[in-house]
C-alpha positions in Angstrom: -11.3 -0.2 8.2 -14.3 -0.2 6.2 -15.1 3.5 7.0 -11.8 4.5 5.5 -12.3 2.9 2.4 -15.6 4.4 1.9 -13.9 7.6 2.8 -11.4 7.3 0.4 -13.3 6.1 -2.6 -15.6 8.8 -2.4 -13.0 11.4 -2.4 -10.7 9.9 -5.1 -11.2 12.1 -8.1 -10.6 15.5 -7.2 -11.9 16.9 -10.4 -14.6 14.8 -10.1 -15.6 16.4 -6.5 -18.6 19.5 -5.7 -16.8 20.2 -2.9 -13.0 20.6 -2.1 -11.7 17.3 0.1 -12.2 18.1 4.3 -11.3 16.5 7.3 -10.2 12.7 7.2 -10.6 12.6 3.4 -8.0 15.3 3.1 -5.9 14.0 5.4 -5.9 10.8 3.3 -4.4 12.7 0.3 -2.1 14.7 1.6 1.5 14.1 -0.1 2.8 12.6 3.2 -0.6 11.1 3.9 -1.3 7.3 3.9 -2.2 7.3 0.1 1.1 8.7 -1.4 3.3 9.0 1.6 6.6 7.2 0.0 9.0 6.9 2.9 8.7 2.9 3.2 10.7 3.1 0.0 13.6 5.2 1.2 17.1 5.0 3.5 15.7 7.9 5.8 11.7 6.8 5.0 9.4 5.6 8.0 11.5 4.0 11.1 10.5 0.7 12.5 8.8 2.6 15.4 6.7 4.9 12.8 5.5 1.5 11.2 4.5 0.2 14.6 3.0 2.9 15.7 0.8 3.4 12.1 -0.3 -0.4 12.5 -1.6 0.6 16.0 -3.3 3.4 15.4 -5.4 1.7 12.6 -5.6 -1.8 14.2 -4.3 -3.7 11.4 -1.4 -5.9 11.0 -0.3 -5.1 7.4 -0.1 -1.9 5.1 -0.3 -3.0 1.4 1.6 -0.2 -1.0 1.7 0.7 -4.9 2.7 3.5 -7.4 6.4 2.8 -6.5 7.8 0.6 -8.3 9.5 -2.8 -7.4 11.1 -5.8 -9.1 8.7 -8.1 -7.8 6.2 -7.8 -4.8 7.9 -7.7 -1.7 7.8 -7.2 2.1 9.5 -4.8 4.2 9.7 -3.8 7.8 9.8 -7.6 8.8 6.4 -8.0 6.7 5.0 -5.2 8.0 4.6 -3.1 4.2 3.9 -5.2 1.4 5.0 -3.7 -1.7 3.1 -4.9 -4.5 3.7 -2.6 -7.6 5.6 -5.1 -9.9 6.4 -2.9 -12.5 3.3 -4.6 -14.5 2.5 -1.1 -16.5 5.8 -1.5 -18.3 4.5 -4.0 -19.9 7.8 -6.2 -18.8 6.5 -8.3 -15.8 3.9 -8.2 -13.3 2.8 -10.6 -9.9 -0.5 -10.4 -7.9 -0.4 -10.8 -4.3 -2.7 -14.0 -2.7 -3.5 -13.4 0.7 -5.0 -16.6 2.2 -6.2 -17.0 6.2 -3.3 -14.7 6.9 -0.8 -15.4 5.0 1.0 -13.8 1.9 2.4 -15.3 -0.9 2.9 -13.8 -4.5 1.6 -15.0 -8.2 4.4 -14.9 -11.2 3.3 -14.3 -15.1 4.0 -18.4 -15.5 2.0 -19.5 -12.9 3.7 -19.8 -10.1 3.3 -19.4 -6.2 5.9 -18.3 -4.4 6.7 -17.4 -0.7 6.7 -13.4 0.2 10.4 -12.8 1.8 
């Protein structure tokens, strides 16, 4: 995990790159790669087996997603994909997502903890 995070920060900006992105870091920002790839958000997006199969392949339990817009933070795929873009850049709402030993829960604007459905 910590190797794509490294990956991925130092190939964030492309403007700001020498070199154009290669390998793992361009896989990572492709427009169906893990970065943008949107499907957990539509009727005919990622099946339940895709899901599986991603959390396999990286060894991790959850995938955390924003830059698509929600209500509120919330899961899908059985709390597999955590949506947490609130819609807080409108300037209308916003929550932040607590993750304590294992477990999710989501922040409101007054204060409040609430359970992740």
């Amino acid at each position: 995990m910590q190797s794509i995070n490294t990956v991925f920060k130092q190939n964030l900006v492309k403007v700001e790159l020498g070199n154009p992105r290669e390998g793992f870091a361009k896989e990572l920002h492709k427009k169906n790669g893990p970065i943008w790839y949107r499907g957990y958000f539509k009727d005919d997006g990622a099946t339940d087996i895709e899901i599986d199969l991603l959390l396999q392949h990286f060894e991790i339990k959850n995938i955390v997603v924003g830059h698509t817009s929600q209500k509120r933070i919330e899961s899908r795929y059985q709390g597999k994909v955590i949506a947490i873009d609130s819609s807080i850049k409108n300037g209308e709402y916003g929550e932040i997502l607590f993750i304590e030993n294992g477990l999710f829960s989501r922040g409101t604007l007054s204060g409040k903890r609430l359970a992740l459905n």
